[in-house]
RODO-2510 file (C-alpha; in nm, 4 decimals, decimal comma):
residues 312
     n   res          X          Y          Z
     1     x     0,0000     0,0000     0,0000
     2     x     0,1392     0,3200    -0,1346
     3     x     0,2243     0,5600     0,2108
     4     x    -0,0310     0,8569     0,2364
     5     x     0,2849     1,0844     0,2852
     6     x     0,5643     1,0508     0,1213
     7     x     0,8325     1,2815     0,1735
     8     x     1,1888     1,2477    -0,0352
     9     x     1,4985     1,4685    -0,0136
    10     x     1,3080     1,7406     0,1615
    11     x     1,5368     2,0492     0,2062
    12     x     1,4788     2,3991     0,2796
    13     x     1,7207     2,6787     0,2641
    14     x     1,5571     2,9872     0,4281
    15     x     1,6871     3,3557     0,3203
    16     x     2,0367     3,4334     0,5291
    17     x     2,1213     3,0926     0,4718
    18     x     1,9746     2,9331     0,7785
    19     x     1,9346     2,5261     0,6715
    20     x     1,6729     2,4071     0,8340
    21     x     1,6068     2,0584     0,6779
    22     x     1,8278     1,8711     0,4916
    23     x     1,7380     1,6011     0,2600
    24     x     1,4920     1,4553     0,4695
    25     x     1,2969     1,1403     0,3979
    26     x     1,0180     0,9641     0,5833
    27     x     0,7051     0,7809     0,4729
    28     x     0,3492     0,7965     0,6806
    29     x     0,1162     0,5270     0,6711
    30     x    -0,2370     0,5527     0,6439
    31     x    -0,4234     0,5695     0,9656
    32     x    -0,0955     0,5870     1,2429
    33     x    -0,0423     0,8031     1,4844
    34     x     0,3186     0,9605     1,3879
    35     x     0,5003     1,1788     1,6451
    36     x     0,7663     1,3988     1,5869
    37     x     1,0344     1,4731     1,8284
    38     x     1,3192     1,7228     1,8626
    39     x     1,4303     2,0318     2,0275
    40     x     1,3409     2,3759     1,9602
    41     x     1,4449     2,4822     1,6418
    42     x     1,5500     2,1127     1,5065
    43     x     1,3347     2,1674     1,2204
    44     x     0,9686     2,0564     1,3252
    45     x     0,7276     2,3006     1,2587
    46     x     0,9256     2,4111     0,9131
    47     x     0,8314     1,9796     0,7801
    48     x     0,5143     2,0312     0,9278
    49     x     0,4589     2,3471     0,7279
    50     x     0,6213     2,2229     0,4548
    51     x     0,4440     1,9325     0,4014
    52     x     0,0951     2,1500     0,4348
    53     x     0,1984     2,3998     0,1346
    54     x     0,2501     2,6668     0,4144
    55     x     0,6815     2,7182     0,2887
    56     x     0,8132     2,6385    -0,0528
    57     x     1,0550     2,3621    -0,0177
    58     x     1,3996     2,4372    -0,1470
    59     x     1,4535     2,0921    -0,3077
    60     x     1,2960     1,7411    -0,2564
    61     x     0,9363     1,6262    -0,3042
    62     x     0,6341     1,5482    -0,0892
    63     x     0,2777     1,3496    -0,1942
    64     x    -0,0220     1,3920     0,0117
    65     x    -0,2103     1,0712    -0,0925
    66     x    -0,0494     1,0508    -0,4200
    67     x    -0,0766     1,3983    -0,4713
    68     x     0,2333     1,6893    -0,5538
    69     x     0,2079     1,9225    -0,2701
    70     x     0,2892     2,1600    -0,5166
    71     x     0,1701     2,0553    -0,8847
    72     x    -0,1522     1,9292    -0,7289
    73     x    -0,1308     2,1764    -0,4520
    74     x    -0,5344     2,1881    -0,3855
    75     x    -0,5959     1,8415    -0,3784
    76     x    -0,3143     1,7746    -0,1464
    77     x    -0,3830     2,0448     0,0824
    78     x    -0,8043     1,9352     0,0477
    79     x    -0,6941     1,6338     0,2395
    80     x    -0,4696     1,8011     0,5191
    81     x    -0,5765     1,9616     0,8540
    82     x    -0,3696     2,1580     1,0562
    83     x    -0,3492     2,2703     1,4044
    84     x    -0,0285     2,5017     1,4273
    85     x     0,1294     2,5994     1,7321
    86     x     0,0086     2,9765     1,7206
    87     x    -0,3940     3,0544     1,7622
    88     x    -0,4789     3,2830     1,4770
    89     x    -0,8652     3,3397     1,4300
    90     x    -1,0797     3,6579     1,3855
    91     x    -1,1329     3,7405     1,7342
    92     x    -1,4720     3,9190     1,6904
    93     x    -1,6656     3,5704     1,5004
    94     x    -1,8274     3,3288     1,7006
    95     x    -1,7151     2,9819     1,7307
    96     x    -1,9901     2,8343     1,4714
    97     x    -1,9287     3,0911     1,1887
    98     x    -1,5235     3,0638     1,2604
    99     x    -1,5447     2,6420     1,1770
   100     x    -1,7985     2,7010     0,9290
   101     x    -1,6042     2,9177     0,7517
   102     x    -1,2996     2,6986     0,7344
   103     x    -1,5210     2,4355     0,6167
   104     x    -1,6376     2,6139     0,3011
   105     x    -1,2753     2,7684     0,2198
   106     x    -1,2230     2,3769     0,0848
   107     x    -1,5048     2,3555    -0,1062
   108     x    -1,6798     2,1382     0,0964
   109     x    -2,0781     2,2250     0,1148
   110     x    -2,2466     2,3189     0,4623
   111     x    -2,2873     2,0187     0,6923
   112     x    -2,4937     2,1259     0,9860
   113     x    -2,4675     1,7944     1,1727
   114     x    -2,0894     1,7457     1,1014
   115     x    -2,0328     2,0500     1,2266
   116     x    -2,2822     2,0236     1,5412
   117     x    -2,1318     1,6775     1,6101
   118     x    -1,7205     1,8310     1,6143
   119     x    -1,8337     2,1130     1,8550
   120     x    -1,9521     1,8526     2,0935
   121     x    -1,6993     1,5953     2,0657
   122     x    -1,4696     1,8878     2,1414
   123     x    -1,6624     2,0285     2,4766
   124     x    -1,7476     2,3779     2,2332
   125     x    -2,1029     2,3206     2,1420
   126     x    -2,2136     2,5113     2,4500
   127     x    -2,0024     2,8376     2,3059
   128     x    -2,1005     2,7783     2,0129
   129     x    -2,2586     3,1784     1,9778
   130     x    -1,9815     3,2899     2,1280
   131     x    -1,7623     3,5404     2,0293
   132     x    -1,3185     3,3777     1,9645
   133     x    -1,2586     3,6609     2,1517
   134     x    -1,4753     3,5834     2,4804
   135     x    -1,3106     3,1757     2,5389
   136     x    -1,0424     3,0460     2,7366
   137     x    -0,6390     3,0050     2,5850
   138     x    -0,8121     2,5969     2,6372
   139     x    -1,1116     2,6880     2,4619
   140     x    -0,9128     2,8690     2,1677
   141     x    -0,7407     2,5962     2,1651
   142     x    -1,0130     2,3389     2,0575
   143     x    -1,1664     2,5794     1,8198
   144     x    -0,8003     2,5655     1,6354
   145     x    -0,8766     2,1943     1,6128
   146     x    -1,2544     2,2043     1,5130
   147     x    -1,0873     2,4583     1,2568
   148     x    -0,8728     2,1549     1,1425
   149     x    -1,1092     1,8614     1,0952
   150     x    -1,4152     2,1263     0,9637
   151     x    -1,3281     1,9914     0,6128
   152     x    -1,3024     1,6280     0,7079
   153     x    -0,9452     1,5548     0,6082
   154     x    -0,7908     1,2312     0,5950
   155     x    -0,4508     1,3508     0,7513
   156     x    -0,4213     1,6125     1,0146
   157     x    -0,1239     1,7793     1,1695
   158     x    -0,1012     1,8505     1,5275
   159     x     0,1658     2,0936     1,5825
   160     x     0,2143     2,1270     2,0034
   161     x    -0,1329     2,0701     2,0275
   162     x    -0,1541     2,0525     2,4294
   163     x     0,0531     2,3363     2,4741
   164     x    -0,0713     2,5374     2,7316
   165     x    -0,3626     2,2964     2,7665
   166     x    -0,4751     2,1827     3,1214
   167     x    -0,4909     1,8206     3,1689
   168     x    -0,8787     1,7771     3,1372
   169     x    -0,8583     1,9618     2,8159
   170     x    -0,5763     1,7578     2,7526
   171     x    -0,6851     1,4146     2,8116
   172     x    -0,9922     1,4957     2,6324
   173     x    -0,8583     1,5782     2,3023
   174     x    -0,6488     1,2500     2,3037
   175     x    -0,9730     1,1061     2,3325
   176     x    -1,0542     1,2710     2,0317
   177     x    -0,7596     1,1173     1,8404
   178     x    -0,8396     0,7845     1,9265
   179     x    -1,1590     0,8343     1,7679
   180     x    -1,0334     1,0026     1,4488
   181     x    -0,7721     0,7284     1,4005
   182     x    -1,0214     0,4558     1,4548
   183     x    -1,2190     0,6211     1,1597
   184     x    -0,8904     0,5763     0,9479
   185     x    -0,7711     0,9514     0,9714
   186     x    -0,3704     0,9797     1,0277
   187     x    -0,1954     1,1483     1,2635
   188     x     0,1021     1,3865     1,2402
   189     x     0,1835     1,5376     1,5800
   190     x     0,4980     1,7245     1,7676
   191     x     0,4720     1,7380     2,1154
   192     x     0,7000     1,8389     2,4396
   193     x     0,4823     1,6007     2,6481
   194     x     0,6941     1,3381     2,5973
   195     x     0,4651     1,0639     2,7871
   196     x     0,2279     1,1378     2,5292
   197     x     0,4088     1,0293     2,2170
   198     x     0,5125     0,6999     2,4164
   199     x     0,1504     0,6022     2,5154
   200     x    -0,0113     0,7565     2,2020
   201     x     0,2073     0,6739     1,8851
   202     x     0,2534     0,4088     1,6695
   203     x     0,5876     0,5013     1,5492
   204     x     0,8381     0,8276     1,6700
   205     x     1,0837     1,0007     1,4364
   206     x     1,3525     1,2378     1,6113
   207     x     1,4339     1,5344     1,4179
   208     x     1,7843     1,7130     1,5434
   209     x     1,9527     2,0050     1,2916
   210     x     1,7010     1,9812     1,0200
   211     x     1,7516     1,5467     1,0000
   212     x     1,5710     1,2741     1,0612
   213     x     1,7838     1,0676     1,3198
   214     x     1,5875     0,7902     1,3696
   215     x     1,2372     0,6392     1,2856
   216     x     1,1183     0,3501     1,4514
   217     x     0,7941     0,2155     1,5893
   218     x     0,7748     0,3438     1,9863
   219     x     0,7778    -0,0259     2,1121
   220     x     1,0541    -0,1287     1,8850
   221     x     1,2615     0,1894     2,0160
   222     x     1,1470     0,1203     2,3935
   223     x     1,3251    -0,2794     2,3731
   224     x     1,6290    -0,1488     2,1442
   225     x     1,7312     0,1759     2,3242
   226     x     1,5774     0,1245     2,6193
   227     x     1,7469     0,1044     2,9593
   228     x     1,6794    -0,0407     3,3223
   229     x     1,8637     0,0707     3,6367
   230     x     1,8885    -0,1413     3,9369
   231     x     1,8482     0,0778     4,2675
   232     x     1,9897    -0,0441     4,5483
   233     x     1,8962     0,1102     4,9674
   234     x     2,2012     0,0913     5,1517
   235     x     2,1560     0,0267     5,4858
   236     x     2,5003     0,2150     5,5611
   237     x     2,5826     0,5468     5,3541
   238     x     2,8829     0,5467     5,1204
   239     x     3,1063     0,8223     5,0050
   240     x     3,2645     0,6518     4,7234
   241     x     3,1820     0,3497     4,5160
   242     x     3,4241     0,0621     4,5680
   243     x     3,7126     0,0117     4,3395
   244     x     3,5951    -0,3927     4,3354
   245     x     3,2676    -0,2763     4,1966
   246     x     3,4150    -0,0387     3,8763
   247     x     3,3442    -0,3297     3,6195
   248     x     2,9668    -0,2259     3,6788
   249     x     3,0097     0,1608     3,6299
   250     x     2,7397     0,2438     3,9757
   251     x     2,6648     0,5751     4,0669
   252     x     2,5890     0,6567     4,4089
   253     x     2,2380     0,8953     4,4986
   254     x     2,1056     1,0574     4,7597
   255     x     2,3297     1,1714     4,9630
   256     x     2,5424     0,8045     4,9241
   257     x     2,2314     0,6247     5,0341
   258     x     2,1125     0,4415     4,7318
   259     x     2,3445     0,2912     4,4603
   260     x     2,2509     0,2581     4,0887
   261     x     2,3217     0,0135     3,8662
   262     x     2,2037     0,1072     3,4841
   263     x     2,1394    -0,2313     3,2340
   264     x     2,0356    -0,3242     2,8844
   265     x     1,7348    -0,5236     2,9441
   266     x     1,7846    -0,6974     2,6602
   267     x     2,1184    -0,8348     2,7441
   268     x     2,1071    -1,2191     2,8384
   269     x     2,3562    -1,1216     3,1298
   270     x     2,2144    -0,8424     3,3201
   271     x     2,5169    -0,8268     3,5490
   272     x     2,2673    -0,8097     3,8437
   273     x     2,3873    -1,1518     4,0042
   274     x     2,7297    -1,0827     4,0494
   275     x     2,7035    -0,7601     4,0861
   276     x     2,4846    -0,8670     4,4334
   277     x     2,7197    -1,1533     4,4646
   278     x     2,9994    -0,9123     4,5344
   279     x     2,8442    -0,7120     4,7244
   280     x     2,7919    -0,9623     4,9832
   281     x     3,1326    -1,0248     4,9317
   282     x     3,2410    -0,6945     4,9977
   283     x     2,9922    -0,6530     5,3302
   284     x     2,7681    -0,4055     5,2107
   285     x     2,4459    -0,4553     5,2654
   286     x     2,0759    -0,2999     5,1737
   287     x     1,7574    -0,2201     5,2525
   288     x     1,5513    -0,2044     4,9639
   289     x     1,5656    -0,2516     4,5461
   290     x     1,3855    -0,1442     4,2684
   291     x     1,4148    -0,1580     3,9084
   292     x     1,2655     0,1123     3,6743
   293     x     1,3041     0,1276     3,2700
   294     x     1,4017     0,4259     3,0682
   295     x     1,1356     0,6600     2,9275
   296     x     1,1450     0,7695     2,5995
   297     x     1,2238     1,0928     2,7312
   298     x     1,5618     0,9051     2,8406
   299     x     1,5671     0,7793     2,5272
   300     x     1,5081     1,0689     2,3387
   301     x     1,7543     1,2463     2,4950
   302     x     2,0126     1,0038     2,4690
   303     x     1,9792     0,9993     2,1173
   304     x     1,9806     1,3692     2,0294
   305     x     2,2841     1,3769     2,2747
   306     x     2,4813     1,1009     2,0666
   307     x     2,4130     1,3198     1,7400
   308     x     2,5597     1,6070     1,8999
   309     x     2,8705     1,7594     1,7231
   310     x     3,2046     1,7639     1,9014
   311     x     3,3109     2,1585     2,0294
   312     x     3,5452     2,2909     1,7494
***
């Protein structure tokens, strides 16, 4: 099945010669959640924008669904919604005229029900009469998105969505992309809420200096870069780990209290044995332990981190 993006040797050069992507390639399936990592400035918003006709490309090619986002530039764009990181609406039109409006600038025909249903799903039907203006950063917020999905596209772009966004909000617009990907709509998101990418995507790209570092699916990228530590209660404090226990790299916390032991999970020798084994050798005794696994935060970070360029 042929991806419904397709992006190939996408580069853009802006005016002063900033780069900020270079040759970047990535295919989207139809109906996954994708989410798009990387730091400020690494290049995010200018694919996202990109890819929605918003900046000229300076090289490289993208299909929306088989279509040129630039020779076919209004069918690809008929089948993208955006939410961008910036809330830009008339201020002084009501919620209902605002998504109405967006609806019609893509041709589509008035749909009173569609419309009526999107309000509710997203918690706006009650301010429905009321003026952009008069709602909540929250409530902005979910008018941006009913502004997004007014046309019914089959791929939609969330660009920071929860930024700024309580948690009820929050929680209930994740809701909302459950649904939508259940009806077969795909999902394009960047997000600084790293737990959300882990429990909502089906695959995560990091994006570092205008390139795509890695693309995997987020349980592949959990078991492969993934890390456990070991944390081990003393019962006595230490000031300094033992040279006899170097070969397992610790680091002592809290003060000397606990000792931590960081492991590939996926190693058939975890270390944790001898590592204990010694330790009993040694006399030092604890209280407590507890494993936890990386994040993909922690993993995240780590890569980005391992791309970094040596100091000239």
């Amino acid at each position: 099945m042929q991806p419904i993006i397709s992006i190939s040797n996408l580069s853009k050069t802006y005016d002063g010669g900033v780069r900020a992507l270079n040759s970047v390639s990535l295919d989207i399936e139809q109906g996954e959640i994708f989410a798009l990592l990387g730091p400020n400035g690494a290049g995010k918003t200018t694919l996202i924008s990109a890819v929605c006709g918003i900046v000229t490309p300076t090289s490289g090619t993208v299909l929306a669904g088989g279509h040129d986002i630039i020779r076919g530039y209004k069918k690809a764009r008929a089948m993208i919604g955006l939410v961008p990181q910036e809330i830009s609406t008339d201020a002084f039109e009501t919620v209902w005229a605002t998504v109405n409006f967006s609806r019609g600038l893509f041709g589509k025909a008035g749909d009173r029900a569609y419309i009526e249903q999107l309000l509710r799903d997203l918690a706006l039907w009650d301010k429905k009469d009321a003026k952009i203006m008069e709602l909540s950063g929250g409530m902005k917020r979910r008018v941006m998105i009913a502004k997004a999905l007014s046309h019914e596209p089959e791929i939609l772009f969330l660009d920071e969505p929860t930024a700024g966004v309580d948690v009820e909000l929050r929680r209930s617009m994740w809701n909302l992309v459950r649904g939508l990907r259940e009806r077969g709509v795909t999902i394009i998101l960047t997000t600084h809420y790293i737990e959300e990418a882990e429990e909502m995507a089906d695959r995560v790209g990091v994006i570092r200096g205008g390139e795509i570092i890695v693309v995997e699916e987020t349980e592949a990228i959990m078991r492969k870069l993934g890390k456990r530590q070991l944390t081990l209660t003393l019962t006595e404090a230490m000031e300094t780990v033992p040279d006899a226990l170097a070969e397992w790299h610790l680091e002592l916390a809290d003060e000397g209290h606990r000792l931590v032991y960081s492991f590939d999970a996926n190693d058939e020798s975890t270390g944790i044995p001898s590592l204990l084994r010694r330790m009993g050798d040694l006399g030092i005794g604890f209280a407590d332990l507890d494993t936890s696994k990386s994040s993909l935060e922690d993993i995240f970070v780590g890569l980005v981190n391992a791309q970094q360029e040596p100091a000239a």
